[in-house]
Structure formats: structure tokens, C-alpha cells
N, C-alpha and C positions, 0 to 999 in steps of 0.2 A: 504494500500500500504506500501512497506516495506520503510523504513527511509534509508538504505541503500544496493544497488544491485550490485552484482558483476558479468558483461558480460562474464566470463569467467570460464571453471570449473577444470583449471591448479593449481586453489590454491594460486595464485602468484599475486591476487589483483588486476591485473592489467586493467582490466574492471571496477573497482568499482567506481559506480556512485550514490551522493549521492542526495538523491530524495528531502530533505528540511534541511536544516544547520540550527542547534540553538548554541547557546552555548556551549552544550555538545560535540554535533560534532566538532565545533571549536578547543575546549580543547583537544577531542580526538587523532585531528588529529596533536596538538603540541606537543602531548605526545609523537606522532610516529614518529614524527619528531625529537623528541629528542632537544627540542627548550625550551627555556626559553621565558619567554612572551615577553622581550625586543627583542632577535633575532628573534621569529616568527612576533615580528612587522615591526621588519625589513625586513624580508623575501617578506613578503605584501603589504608592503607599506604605514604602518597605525600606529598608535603611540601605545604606550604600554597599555596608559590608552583607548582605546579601545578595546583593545585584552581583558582587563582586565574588563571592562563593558560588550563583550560577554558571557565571562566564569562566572561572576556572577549574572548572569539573573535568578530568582529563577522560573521565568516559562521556559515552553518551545516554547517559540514565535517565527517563523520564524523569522532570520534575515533579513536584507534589502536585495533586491534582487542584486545591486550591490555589497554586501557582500559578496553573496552567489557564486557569479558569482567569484570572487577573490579565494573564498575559492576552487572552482569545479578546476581552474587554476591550485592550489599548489598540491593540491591532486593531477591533473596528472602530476605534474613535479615531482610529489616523486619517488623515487626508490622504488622498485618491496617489498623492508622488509621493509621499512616504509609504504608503503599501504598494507601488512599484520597484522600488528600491527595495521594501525587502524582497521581493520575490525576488529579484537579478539577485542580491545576495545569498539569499537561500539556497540559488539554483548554482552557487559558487560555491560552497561552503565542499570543504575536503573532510573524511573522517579516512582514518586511520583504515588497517586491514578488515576489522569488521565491513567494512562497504556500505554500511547505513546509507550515508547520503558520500555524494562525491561530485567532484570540481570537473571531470568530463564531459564536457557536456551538460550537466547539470542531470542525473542518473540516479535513480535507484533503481538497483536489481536489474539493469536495460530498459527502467521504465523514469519516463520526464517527473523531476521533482514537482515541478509546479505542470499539472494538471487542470485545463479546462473542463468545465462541466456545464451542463446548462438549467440541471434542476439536481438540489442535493440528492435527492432519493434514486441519483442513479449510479451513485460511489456505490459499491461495494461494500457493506461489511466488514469487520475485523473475524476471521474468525477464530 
């Protein structure tokens, strides 16, 4: 399943829903934000030295799901070029051997990080 899908095929991010937030994602998305880790903790609600424990997580472990839930929030309050920036980051981001997500192309598993769709109900399942 791809780590992150975008419900829309206008280009403009604004569907983009991300399937599991680690770190990376996190980082990604304060990049796009154009945030400094003290503002995006601000932003959040959550201290710097968290912000700062996400982004240096040397696996890729889902974060808490209250986390995740915080973070699915900001993403949709961002404006339509901060959630296009993440997505080109997203679809940059390199992991280690595991292959989770990777910088070829922007790949999971031979399949595109960032995924159009045109009605949620037609993702797939976890199973």
C-alpha cells in the first residue's frame, strides 16, 4: 500500500492522505511547511523536543496513533503549495534496505508513493 495517496488528479495535493506517518513524513511535511521545528511544534501543539524525537527515529516505526491523527489534521489545514511540496518530498524520501519508501522514482514495492485516486472507497484495504 502506498505511504502516501492523493484523492485527486488536479495536481494541487489536495486529497493527499497519508496512509502511516513516521518521522520522515513528519519532517516532510515541516519542510512544506516551511516551519522550523520550534514553530511546527507550535503549530501542533507539542514541544520541540518531540518534533525532534520524531524526525530522528532511525527506523521507520509508525508513530502513535494520536500522533498520526494530529499530523493527518495539519496536512489538511495546509494550503494547496504546501501539500504539493510534500508530496514531491514524500515521493523523494530514501529508506534504508527495508524499501519502505524510496528516492527512485519515488517507489514503493514498484508501486508510485503518491497515488491518484478519484473516490477514497476505491484504495484498497490494509489487510
Amino acid at each position: 500500500m502506498p505511504a502516501v495517496t492523493d484523492g485527486d488528479r488536479a495536481g494541487c495535493g489536495c486529497g493527499l492522505t497519508v496512509v502511516r506517518w513516521t518521522g520522515r513524513e513528519s519532517r516532510a511535511l515541516r519542510e512544506a511547511l516551511r516551519m522550523s521545528v520550534r514553530a511546527f511544534a507550535e503549530h501542533l501543539g507539542v514541544t520541540s523536543s518531540t518534533v525532534s524525537s520524531w524526525e530522528n527515529k532511525t527506523t521507520a516505526l509508525p508513530l502513535r496513533l494520536a500522533t498520526q491523527s494530529v499530523l493527518d489534521r495539519a496536512l489538511k489545514l495546509a494550503d494547496t503549495d504546501a501539500k504539493t511540496r510534500f508530496a514531491v518530498l514524500v515521493a523523494s524520501l530514501t529508506d534504508g534496505p527495508s524499501g519502505a519508501v524510496t528516492g527512485d522514482g519515488g517507489s514503493v514495492a514498484g508501486r508510485p508513493v503518491v497515488t491518484a485516486f478519484r473516490r477514497p472507497e476505491m484504495a484498497r484495504s490494509a489487510s
